[in-house]
RODO-2510 file (C-alpha; in nm, 4 decimals, decimal comma):
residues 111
     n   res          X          Y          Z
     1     x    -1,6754     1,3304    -0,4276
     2     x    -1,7569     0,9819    -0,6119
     3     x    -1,5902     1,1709    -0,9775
     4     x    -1,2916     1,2335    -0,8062
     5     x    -1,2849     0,9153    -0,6325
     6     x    -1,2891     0,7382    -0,9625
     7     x    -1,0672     0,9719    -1,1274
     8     x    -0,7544     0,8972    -0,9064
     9     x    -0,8252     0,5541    -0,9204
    10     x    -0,7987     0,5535    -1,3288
    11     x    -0,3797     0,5752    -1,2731
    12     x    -0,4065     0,2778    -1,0472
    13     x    -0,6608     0,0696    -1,2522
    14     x    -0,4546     0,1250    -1,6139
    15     x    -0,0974     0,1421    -1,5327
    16     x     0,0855    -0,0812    -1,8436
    17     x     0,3665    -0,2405    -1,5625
    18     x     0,1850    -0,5720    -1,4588
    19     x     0,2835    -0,8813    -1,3035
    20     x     0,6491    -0,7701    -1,2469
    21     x     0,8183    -0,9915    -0,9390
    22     x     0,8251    -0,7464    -0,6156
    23     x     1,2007    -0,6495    -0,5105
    24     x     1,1555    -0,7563    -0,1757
    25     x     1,0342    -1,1140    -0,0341
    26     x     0,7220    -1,0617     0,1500
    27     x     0,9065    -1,1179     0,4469
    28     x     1,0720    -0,7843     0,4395
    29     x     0,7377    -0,5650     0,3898
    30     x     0,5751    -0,7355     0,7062
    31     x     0,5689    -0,4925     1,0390
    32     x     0,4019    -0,2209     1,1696
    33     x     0,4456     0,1641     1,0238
    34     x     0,3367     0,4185     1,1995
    35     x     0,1949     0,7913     1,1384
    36     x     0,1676     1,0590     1,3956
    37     x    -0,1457     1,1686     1,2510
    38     x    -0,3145     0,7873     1,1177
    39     x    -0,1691     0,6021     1,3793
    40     x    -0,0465     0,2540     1,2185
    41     x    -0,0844     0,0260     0,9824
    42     x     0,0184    -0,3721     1,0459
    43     x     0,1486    -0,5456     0,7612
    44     x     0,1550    -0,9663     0,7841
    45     x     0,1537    -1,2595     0,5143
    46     x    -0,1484    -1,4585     0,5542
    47     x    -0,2124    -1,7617     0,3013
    48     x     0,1011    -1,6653     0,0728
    49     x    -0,0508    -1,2772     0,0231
    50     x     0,0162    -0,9505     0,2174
    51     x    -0,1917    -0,8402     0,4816
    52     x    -0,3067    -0,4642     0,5445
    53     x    -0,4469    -0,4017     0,8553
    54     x    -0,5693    -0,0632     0,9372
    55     x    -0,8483     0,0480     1,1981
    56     x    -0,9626    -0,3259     1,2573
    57     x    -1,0009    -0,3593     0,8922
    58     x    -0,8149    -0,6164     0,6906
    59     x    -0,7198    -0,5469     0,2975
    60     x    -0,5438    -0,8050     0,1001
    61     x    -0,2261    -0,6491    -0,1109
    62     x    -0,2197    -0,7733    -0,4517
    63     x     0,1253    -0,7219    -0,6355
    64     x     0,0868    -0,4662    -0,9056
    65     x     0,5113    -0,4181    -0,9567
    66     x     0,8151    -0,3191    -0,8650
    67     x     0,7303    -0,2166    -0,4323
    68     x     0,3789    -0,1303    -0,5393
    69     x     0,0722    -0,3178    -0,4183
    70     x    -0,3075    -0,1995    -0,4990
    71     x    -0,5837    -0,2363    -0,2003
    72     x    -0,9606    -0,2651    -0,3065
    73     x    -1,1221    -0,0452    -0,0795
    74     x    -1,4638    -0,0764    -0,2227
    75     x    -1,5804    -0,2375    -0,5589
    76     x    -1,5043     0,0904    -0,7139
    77     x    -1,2439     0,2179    -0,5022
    78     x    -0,8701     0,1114    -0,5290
    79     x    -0,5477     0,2285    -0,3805
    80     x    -0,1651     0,1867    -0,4660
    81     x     0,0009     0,1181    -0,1787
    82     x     0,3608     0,2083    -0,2423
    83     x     0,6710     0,0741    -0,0426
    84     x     0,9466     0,3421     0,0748
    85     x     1,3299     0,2091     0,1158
    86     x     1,6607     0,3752     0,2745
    87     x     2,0179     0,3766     0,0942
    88     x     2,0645     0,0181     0,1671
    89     x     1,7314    -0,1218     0,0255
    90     x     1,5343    -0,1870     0,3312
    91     x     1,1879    -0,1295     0,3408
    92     x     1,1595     0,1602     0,5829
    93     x     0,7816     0,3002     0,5197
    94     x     0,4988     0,2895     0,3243
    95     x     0,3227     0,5497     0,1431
    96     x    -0,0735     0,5421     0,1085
    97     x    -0,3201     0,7873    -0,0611
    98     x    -0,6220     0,7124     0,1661
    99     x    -0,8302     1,0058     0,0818
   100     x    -0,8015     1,0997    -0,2725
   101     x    -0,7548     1,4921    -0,2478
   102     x    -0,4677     1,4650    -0,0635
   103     x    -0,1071     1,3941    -0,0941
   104     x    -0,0271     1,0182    -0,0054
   105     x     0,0068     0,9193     0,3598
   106     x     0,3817     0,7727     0,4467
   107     x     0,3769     0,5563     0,7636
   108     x     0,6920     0,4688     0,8757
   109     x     0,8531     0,1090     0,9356
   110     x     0,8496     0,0158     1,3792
   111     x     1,2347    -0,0997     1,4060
***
C-alpha cells in the first residue's frame, strides 16, 4: 500500500509547470463542495493561503499552476487538488484523488 502510495505521488512531486500565477483570485476557489459519497470539503483563505478543510482536518493549498494546488497529507504523502470550471470560467468543483487506487473524487461547488 505504502509503493503505491509513493508511486502516484511521483506525478505530483515532479511535474516541470511551477510557480505559474493561478487563473482565479483566491476569492473565487473559497466555498463549500460537496460529494454524495465524501460529504464536503470547505475551502477559505487564511493568512494569504487556501484553506482545505475536510473531516475536522485543516490542509494548507500551496499553488502548484494553472487551477492546481498540492495538499501534504503526510511527510510522504501529497495530493493535487485540481479545480473544475463551467463554460463561463467559474469555479464549479473540485476534483481530489484521496485514496490513490481510485479515480479522483469531484466535489461540487454549494451555490
Amino acid at each position: 500500500m505504502l509503493k503505491s502510495m509513493e508511486s502516484a505521488n511521483e506525478a505530483a512531486r515532479n511535474s516541470k509547470k511551477e510557480s505559474l500565477t493561478p487563473s482565479h483570485s483566491l476569492e473565487e476557489y473559497v466555498g463549500i463542495y460537496e460529494n454524495p459519497g465524501y460529504g464536503s470539503v470547505k475551502i477559505q483563505i487564511k493568512d494569504n493561503n487556501l484553506k482545505l478543510t475536510y473531516n475536522n482536518i485543516e490542509y494548507t493549498l500551496n499553488h502548484k499552476c494553472y487551477d492546481i494546488f498540492i495538499m501534504k497529507v503526510m511527510d510522504y504523502y501529497v495530493i493535487s487538488v485540481i479545480f473544475n470550471y463551467d463554460n463561463d470560467g467559474n469555479i464549479k468543483s473540485v476534483s481530489i484523488p484521496f485514496e490513490p487506487n481510485i479515480k479522483e473524487i469531484l466535489f461540487k461547488k454549494e451555490k
